[in-house]
C-alpha positions in Angstrom: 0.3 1.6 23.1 -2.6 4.1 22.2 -4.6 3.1 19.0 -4.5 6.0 16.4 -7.5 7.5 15.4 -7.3 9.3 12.0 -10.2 10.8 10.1 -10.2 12.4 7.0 -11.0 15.6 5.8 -10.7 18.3 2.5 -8.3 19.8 5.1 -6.1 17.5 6.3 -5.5 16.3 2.2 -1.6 16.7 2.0 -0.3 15.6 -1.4 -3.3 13.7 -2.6 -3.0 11.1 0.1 -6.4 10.7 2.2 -5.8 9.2 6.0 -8.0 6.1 5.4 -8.7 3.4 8.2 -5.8 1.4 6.4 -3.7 4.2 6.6 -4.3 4.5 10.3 -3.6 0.7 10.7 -0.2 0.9 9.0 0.6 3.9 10.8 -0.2 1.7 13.8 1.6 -0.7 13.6 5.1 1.1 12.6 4.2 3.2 15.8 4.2 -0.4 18.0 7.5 -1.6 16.4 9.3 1.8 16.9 7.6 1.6 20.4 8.2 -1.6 21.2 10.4 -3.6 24.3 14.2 -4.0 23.5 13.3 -8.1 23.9 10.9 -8.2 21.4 11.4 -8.7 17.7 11.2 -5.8 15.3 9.4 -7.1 12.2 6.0 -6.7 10.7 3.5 -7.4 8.1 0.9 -5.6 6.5 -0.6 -7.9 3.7 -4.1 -7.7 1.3 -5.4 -7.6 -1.1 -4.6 -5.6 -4.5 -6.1 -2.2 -5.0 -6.8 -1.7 -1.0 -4.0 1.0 -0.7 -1.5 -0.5 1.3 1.4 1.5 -0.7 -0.1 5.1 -0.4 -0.6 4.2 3.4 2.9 3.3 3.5 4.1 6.5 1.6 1.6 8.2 4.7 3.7 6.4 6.8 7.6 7.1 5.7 6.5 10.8 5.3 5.4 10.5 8.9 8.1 8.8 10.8 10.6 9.8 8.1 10.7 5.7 7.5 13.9 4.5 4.2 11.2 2.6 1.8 11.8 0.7 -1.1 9.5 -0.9 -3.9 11.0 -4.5 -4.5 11.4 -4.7 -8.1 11.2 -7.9 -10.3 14.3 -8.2 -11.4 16.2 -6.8 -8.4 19.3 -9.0 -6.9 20.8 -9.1 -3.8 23.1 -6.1 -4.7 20.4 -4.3 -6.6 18.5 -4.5 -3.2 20.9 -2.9 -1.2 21.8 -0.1 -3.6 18.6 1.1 -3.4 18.3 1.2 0.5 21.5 2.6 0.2 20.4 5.3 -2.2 17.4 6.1 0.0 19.5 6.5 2.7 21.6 8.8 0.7 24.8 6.9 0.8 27.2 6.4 -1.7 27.2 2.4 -2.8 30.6 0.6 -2.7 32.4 -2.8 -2.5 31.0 -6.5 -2.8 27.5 -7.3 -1.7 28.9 -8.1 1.9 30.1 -4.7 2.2 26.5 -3.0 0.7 25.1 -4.9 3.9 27.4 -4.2 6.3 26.8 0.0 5.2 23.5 -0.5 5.4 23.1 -2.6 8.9 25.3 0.5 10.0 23.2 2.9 8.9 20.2 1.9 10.4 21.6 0.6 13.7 22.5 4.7 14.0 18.8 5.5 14.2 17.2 2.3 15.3 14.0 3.6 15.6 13.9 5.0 11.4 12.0 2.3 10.1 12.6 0.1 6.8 9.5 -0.1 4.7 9.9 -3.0 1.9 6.6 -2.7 -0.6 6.1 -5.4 -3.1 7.6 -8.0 0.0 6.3 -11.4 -2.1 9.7 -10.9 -4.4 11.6 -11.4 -1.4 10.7 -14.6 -1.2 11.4 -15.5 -4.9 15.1 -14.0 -4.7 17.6 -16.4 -3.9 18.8 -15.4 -0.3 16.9 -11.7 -0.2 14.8 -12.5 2.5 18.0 -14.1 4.9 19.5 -10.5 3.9 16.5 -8.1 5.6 16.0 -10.7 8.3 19.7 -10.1 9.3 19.6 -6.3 8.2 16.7 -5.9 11.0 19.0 -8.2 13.6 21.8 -6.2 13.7 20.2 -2.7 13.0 17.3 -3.8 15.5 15.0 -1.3 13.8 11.8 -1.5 12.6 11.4 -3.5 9.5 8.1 -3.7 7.7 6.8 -5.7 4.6 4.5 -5.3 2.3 2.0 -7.9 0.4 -0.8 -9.4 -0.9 -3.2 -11.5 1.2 -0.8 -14.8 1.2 2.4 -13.4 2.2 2.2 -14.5 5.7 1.4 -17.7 4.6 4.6 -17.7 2.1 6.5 -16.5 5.2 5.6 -19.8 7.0 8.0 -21.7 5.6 11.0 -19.6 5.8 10.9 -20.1 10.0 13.7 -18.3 11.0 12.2 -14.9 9.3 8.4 -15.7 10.3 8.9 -16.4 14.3 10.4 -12.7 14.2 7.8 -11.1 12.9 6.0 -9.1 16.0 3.0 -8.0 14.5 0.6 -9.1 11.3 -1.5 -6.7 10.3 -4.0 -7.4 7.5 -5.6 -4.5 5.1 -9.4 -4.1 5.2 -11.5 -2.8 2.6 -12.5 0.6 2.1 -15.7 1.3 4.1 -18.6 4.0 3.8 -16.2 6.5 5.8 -13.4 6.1 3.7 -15.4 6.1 0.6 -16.3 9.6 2.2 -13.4 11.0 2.6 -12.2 9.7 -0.6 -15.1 12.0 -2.1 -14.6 14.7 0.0 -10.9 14.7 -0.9 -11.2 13.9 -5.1 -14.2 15.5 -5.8 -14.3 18.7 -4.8 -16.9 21.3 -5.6 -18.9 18.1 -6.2 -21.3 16.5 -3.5 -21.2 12.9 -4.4 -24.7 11.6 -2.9 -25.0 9.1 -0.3 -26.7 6.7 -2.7 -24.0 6.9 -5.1 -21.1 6.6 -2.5 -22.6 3.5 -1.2 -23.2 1.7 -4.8 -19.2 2.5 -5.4 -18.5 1.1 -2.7 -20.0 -2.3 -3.6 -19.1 -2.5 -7.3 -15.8 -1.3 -6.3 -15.3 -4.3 -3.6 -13.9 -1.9 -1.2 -10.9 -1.4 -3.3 -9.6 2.4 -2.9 -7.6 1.7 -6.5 -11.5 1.3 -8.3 -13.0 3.3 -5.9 -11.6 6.3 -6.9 -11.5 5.6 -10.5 -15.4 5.3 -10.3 -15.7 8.5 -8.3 -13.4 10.6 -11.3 -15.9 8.9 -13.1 -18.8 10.9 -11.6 -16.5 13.7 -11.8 -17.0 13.8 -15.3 -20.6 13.2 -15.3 -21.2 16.4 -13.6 -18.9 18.3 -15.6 -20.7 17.1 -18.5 -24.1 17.9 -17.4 -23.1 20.5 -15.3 -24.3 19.4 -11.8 -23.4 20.3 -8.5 -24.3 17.1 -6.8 -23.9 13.3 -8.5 -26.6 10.8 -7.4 -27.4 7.5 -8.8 -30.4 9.1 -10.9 -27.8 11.0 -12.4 -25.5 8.1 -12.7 -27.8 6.2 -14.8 -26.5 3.6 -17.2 -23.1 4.4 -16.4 -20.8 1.4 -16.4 -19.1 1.1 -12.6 -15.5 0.3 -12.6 -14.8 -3.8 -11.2 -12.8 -6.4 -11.2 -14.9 -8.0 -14.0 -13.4 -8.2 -17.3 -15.0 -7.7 -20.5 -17.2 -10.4 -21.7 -17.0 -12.2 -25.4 -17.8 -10.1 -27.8 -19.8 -11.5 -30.8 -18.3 -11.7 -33.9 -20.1 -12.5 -37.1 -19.0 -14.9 -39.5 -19.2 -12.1 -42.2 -17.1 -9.9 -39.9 -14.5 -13.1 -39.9 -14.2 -13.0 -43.5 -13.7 -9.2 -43.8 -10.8 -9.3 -41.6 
């Protein structure tokens, strides 16, 4: 199969979502399991980190190939699971849990190449018998089936063999790099030219992570609303604090202070 190339531009902005590398990559690989060989096994991964956009690539995605996605919730049963697929794929949810998976399996063997997107995947794994569920959903249907997690989810999958030696393709999430913090800019800020200097220090403080990259860059939105400037570099920055993954550190409290409280 062809490898998608996907830039980024003010343009090509639909929605607020901005085509980043990762977006490309999960784009990818639904394309190879749509595509793929009737012989070959219909699941796959796409696992990272928190904050590195792996649900607003899969939102790209299901807008793209018109994909039934759910976000697994933390109290969700077996049931609750298949109402919701069912919901998405605007069907009315009847009978025992049996029958939710049998309307279901039907549904999606009618198109088998509409993907099933599955965000917050590491639940799965936690539900009693949720996981046996989408492996067999993806049997029978035989269309794509995609989940989504963090950075160990293939590793959770290793145990549970009969679900992992399915899986076709493991893709991993990378973090954001100077183009996407570009075309983050380009996309967020606009009638603002974030500097080069700047968009490479976000970049590092944010740890590649699209969720604090683009709270730091509304963050130099405001600076040049406040100071009224066209263009945001790091002189302009200044002491600004950067948004990270670092918490707060101990703040001192005086012994007086402790007695006034």
């Amino acid at each position: 199969m062809k490898e998608i190339k996907m830039t980024a531009t003010n343009n090509g902005v639909k929605g607020g979502q901005v085509p980043l590398k990762n977006v490309a990559s999960f784009l990818t690989l639904t394309m190879r399991l749509i595509d793929r060989s009737s012989h070959l096994p219909g699941f796959g991964v796409f696992h990272g980190p928190s904050g590195f956009g792996k649900t607003e690539a899969s939102i790209y995605t299901q807008n793209k190939t018109n994909a039934v996605r759910v976000e697994v919730g933390e109290s969700w049963t077996q049931k609750k699971f298949l109402q919701e697929v069912l919901f998405e794929l605007r069907m009315q949810a009847k009978g025992t849990i049996a029958d939710l998976a049998d309307q279901v399996k039907a549904a999606l063997g009618d198109d088998p190449r509409r993907p099933l997107i599955i965000d917050e995947a590491d639940k799965l794994i936690r539900k009693n018998g949720l996981l046996e569920i989408v492996r067999e959903i993806g049997d029978v249907a035989g269309c794509p089936v995609i989940l989504i997690g963090e950075e160990m989810l293939p590793e959770k999958l290793a145990v549970h063999e009969r679900f992992h030696n399915r899986v076709l393709d493991w893709t991993g999430a990378e973090p954001c790099d100077a183009d996407d913090v570009a075309a983050l800019a380009a996309a967020l800020c606009r009638g603002v030219t974030i500097a080069p200097d700047l968009q490479a220090e976000i970049c590092r403080q944010s740890a590649g992570r699209a969720r604090r990259i683009c709270t730091n860059l509304d963050e130099a939105l405001k600076i040049a609303r406040n100071k009224g400037l066209k263009t945001v570099d790091l002189a302009a920055w200044g002491g600004t604090k950067y948004y990270t993954n670092k918490p707060p550190g101990a703040r001192f409290v005086s012994s007086s202070s402790r007695r006034g409280a």
